[in-house]
N, C-alpha and C positions, 0 to 999 in steps of 0.2 A: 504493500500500500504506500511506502515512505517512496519508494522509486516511482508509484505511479504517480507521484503527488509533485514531486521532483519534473517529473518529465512535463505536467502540465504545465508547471511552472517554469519551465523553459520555454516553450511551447508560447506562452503571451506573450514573455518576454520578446522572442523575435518577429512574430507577429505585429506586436506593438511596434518594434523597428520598420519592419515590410510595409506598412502600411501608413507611418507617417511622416518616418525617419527621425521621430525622438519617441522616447519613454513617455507615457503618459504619467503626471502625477500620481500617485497612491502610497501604500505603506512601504516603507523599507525595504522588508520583507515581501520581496513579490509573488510567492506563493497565495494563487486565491484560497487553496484551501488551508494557509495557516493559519492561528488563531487570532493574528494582529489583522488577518481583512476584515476592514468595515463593513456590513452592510449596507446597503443601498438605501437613503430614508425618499430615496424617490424611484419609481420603475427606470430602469438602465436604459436607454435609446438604443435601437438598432444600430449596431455600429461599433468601433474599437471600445468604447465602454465598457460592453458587455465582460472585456480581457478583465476587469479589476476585480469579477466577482465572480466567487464559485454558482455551476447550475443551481444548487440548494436556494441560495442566496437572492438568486434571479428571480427561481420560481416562487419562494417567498413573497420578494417583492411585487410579483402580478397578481398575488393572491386575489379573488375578486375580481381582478380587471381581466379586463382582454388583455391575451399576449399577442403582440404583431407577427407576422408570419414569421419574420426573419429572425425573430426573437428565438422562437419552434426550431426552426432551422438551427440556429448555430448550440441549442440544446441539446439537439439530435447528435450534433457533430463530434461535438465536446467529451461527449458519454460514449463516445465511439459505437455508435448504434446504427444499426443497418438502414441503409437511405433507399426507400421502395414509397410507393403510393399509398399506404397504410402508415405511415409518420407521421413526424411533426413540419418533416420537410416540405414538403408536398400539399398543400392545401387545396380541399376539392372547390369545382367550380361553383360560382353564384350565378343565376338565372333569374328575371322575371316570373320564370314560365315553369309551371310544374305538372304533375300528371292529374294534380288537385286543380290546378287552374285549367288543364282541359278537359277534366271531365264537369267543371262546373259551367265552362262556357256553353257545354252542348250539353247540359241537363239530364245526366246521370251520375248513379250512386258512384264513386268511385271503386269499389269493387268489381264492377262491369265491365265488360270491355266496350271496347269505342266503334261500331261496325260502319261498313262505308256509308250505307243509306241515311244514319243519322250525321254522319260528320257534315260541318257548316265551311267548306272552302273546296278546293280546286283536288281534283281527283288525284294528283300529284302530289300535293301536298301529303296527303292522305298513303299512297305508296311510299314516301320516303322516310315517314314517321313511324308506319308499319315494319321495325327492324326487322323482327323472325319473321317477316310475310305469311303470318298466318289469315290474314283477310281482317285481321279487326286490331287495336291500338289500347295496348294496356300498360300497366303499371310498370310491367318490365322491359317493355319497348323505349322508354325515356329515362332506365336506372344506367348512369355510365359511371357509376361508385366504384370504386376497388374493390367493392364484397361483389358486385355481380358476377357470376359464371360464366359468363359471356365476354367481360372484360377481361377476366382476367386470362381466359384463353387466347385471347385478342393480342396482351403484353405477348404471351406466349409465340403467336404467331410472328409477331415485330421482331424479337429475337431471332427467328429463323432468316428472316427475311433480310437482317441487316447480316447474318452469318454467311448468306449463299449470294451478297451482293456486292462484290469487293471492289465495284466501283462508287460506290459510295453516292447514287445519285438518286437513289429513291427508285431506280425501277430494275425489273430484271428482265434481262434477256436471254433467251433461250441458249446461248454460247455460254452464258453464267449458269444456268441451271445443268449444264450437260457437265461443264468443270466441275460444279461441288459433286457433283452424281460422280465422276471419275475419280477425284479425289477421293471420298468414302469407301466408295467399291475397292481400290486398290487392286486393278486389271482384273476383278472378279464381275459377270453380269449383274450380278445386283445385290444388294444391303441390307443387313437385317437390323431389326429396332434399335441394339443398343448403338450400334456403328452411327445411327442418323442422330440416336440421343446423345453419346459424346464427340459427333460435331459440332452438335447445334448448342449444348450447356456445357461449358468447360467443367471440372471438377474445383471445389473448391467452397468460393464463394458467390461464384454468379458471375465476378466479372469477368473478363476476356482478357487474356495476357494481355500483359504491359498495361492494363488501364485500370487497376485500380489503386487507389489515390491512397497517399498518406493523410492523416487528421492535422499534420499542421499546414499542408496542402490546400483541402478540405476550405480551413478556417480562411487562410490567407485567399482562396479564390474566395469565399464570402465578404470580407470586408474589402475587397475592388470591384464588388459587382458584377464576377463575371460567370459564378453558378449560380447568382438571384441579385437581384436590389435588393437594398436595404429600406427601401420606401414600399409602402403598401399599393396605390395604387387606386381609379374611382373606385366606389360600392355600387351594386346594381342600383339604379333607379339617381346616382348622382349625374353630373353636367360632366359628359368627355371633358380630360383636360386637352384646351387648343395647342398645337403644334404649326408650324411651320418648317417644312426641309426642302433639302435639292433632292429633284429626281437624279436617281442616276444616269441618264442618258442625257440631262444637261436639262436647261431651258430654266424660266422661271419658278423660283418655290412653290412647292404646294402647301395651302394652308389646310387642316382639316375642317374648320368651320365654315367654308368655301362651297363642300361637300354633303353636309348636313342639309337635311330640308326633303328631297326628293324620294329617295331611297334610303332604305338602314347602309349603314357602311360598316365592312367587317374588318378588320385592324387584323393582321398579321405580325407577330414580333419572332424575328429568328436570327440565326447566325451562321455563317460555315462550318465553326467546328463543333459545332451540336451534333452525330451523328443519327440521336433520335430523328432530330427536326429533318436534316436533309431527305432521312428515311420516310417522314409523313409529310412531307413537304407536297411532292406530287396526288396527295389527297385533298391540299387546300385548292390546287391548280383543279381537283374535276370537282371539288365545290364550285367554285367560281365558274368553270361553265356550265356547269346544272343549274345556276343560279345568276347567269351575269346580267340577266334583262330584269330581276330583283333587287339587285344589292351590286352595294358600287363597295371593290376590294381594293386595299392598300397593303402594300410589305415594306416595313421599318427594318433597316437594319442595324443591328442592336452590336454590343461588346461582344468579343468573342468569348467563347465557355469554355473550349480546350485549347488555346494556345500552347506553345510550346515551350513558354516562358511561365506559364502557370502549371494548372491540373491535365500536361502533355497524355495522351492517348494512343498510344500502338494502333489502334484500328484505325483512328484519321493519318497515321503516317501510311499506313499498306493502302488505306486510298487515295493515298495524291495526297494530303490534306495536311501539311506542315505550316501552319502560319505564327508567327509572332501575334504580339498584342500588338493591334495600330496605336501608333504614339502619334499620327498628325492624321487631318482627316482626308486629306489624299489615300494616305497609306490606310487606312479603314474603307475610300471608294473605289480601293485596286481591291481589297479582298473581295469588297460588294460585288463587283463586277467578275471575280472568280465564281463566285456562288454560285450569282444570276447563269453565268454560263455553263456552269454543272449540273444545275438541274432547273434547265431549258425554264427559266421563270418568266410567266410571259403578265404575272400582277405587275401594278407602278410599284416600282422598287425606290422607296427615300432610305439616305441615307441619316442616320442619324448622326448628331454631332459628338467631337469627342467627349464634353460634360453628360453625357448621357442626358437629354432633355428629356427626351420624348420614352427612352426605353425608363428616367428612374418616375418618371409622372404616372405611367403606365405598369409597373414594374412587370414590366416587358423581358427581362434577362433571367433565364436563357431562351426562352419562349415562352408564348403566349397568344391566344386569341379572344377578341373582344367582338362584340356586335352592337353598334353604336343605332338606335333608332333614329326617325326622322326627326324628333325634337330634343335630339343631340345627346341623348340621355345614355347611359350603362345597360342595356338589354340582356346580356351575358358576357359574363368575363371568365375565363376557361382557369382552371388551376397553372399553377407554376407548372413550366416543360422540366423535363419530359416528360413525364407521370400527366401531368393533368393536361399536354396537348393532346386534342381531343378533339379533330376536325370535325367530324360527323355529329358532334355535340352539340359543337359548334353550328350548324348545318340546321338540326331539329331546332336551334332557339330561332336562328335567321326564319326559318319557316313560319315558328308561331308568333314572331314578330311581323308576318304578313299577314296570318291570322286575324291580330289585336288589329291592326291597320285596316284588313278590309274590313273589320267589325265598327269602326269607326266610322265608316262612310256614310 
């Protein structure tokens, strides 16, 4: 216990250096868990703060209150605790729209299900909100929780999917599917379960050589923002906060409240070395055409999440995918422009500036999707990536945001 206590205690200490280039004030003794740290007589801010005080301490201090995601977050980290969709890291998404708000709109018990003949909108709508396409819309059609059996197969499936994809672009082609089928087989015609199970989940801990992270790692990409913001972000039903960026392909800024009025607008936030995001990346592209005469789509692009200078990842070096952190915004609209060309992104792509405006307003880092209504309001805001990106989540609220609208009429 005295060594693990020691090692935290180093652990701030350089952190604290990483992150602002001096010591912050506190006790002597920079050990948070010795007995000369103060407690906190006020909740600690997201942020290097957090290094002065032991988790006890913290969680003490929010007793009653709300803790801030980020707060969650760097608890989880701290305590060396497994970082999945089911933690403190990962926060699920907020919505307007529930399975209670549509079965109340169309006047049945919620127990019910939802059959076509009674639904109030566009036969389409009505298919795309019907997940298991069993002919009618129920409670488990709109659950995208980590407890659903359906999601979590889903995780499942993402995994194989970035394992048999080694070009890193979100899609696979039959050349990629024939190599991993070669590869596994090992000059035999075909594979049996376990040979595809220990391709697909390494042994261990879940992560895939080379990429899992050190805790002071971890901590240090936490307080630069580039595995989450430290800012929370609107609440559903607040006012988007207004931005202003360059497109990347040049021309004049786009503002976002320029955009508001007409259609909802659905907010993309991503990055290159996300390898989740690049991997569902091509699912916000066929939202967007299943939905582009609906909703009017933007992509922010945000700090990078695996630099090579931070929390580096073996899987984005085996795909092309080596970048530093951009230190000027040129060198952030060369990586934008690498992105966009990897995976063919045909959304308006801004870039975002290097203070992180628009990703810390949004807490857009490492991803995120939002769906902004026409009276510029918070419609859905998707959890923190990669866990809580969740295009097709995304997709049912943009839906029932046309819903409310044409019930408006």
């Amino acid at each position: 216990m005295l060594v693990q206590r020691f090692r935290f205690a180093f652990l701030a200490f350089a952190v604290c250096h990483s992150v602002s280039g001096a010591v912050f004030a506190g006790p002597q003794d920079t050990s948070p868990d010795s007995a000369s740290a103060k407690a906190p007589t006020e909740p600690p801010r997201p942020g290097p703060e957090l290094l002065k005080f032991t988790p006890e301490q913290i969680e003490a201090a929010y007793e009653g209150k709300r803790m801030p995601e980020a707060v969650s977050m760097y608890l989880v980290i701290a305590r060396g605790g497994q970082m999945d969709g089911t933690t403190g890291w990962f926060g699920p998404a907020a919505s307007r729209f529930s399975w209670q708000w549509l079965a109340e709109r169309h006047g049945i018990e919620s127990d019910q299900p939802l059959r076509k003949e009674t639904f109030r909108g566009d036969e389409r709508i009505f298919t795309q909100l019907d997940r298991d396409r069993d002919g009618s819309i129920s409670e488990s059609d709109l659950d995208w929780s980590d407890g659903n059996p359906w999601v979590r197969q889903s995780y499942m499936i993402n995994r194989l999917f970035r394992r048999i994809d080694p070009s890193g672009d979100g899609n696979l082609t039959v050349e990629e599917w024939q190599a991993f089928f070669d590869r596994v087989a090992d000059g035999e015609k075909s594979i049996r379960f376990e040979q595809l199970r220990d391709a697909i989940i390494p042994p261990g801990n879940g992560f895939l050589p080379g990429d899992q992270p050190r805790r002071e790692t971890l901590i240090r990409g936490l307080m630069a923002g580039e595995i989450g913001s430290l800012q929370e972000g609107p609440s559903v039903d607040e006012k988007a906060p207004d931005f202003e960026l360059k497109p990347l392909e040049g021309g004049s800024p786009v503002r976002l409240s320029d955009r508001i009025g007409k259609k909802p607008v659905v907010l993309v936030f991503g990055n290159f070395t996300c390898g989740p995001f690049r991997s569902m990346y091509p699912t916000v592209e066929a939202v967007r055409k299943r939905q582009t005469d609906y909703a009017d789509f933007l992509f922010i692009y945000v700090r990078e999440a695996h630099p090579t200078n931070g929390w580096a990842m073996k899987s984005n070096e085996k795909a092309g995918v080596a970048i530093a952190q951009p230190t000027t915004y040129q060198e952030r609209h060369a990586v934008a422009e690498q992105c966009a060309a990897k995976l063919d992104a045909t959304i308006p792509l801004l870039v975002d500036d290097l203070n992180d405006t628009a990703g810390n307003a949004y807490s857009g880092m490492p991803a995120r999707l939002y769906v902004i209504d026409t009276d510029g309001k918070v419609a859905y805001k998707s959890g923190r990536g990669p866990f809580g990106f969740k295009p097709e989540e995304m997709e049912q609220a943009l839906l029932m945001t046309l819903l409310e609208n044409n019930a408006a009429k």
